[in-house]
N, C-alpha and C positions, 0 to 999 in steps of 0.2 A: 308620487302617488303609487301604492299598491297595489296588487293584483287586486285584493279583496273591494278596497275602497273603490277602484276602479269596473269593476263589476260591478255594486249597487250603483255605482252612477248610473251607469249602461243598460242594466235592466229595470231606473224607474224610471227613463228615457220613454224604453217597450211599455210599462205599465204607464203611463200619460198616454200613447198612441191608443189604450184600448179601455181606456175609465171609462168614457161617454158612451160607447157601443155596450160596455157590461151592463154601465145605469141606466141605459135607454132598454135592453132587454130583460130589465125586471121590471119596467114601470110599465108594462102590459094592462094589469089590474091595479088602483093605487096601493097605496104604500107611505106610510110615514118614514121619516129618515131613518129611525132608529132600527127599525124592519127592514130597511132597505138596506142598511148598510150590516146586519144579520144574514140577510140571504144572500148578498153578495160575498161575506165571510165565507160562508157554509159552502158555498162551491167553489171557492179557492181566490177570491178577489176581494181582500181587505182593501177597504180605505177610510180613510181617517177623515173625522167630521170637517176638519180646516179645509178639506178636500172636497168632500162631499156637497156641504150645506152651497159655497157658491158656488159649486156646477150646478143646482140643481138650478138657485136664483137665475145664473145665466141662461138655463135650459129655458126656463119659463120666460125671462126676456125673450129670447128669439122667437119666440112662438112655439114650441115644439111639445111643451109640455102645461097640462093644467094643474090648478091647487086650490082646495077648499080647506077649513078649518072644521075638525070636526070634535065633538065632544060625544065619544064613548070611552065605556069603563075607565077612569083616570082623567089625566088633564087634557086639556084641548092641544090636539096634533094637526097639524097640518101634512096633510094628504097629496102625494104628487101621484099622476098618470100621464100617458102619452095622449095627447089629441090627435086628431087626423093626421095634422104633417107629420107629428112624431110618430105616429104608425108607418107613414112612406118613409121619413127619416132611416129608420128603424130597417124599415127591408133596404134601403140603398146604402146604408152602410153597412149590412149585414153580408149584401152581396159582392159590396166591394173587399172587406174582408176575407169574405170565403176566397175570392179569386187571388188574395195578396198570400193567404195561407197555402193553395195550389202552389204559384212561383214560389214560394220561399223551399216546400218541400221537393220540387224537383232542384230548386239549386243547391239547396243543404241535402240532396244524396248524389248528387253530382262528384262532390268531393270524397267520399267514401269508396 
């Protein structure tokens, strides 16, 4: 295996560790998928519908998120937001992040 092949292994390893805290922090206000996965683009975190569409199924399984179907301008879109848990969701993985982001920055200047 190569350096190169062996890098995108490794870094969609990191992007799986942080899909769900990205789509859980845009589902604030709803959002259709195709909107969703636009502002997720636009701030540097593509993913791909194969990707998206069952996290989102799963999300709503667990409880964590709601979905209505809605019909404005064009076809009927189905609408995803965070409900209650997924607003606590939302801050407990937010914080646990932050604090995995601290360690990592002190041990990635450790070695410099």
């Amino acid at each position: 295996m190569g350096q190169a092949e062996s890098f995108s292994k490794l870094e969609l390893e990191l992007r799986r560790g942080v899909v769900v805290l990205a789509t859980l922090s845009q589902l604030r206000a709803p959002r259709y998928g195709y909107e969703l996965r636009q502002a997720l683009a636009d701030k540097g975190m593509p993913i791909e519908e194969g990707t998206l569409y069952p996290l989102l199924r799963r999300l709503e399984t667990q409880g964590v998120l709601q979905s209505e179907w809605r019909i404005e301008d064009g076809p009927p879109r189905r609408y995803y937001a965070l409900n209650a848990d997924g607003r606590k969701l939302l801050k407990k993985l937010t914080d646990a992040w932050q604090g995995m982001n601290d360690a990592m920055e002190k041990l990635l200047k450790e070695g410099q």
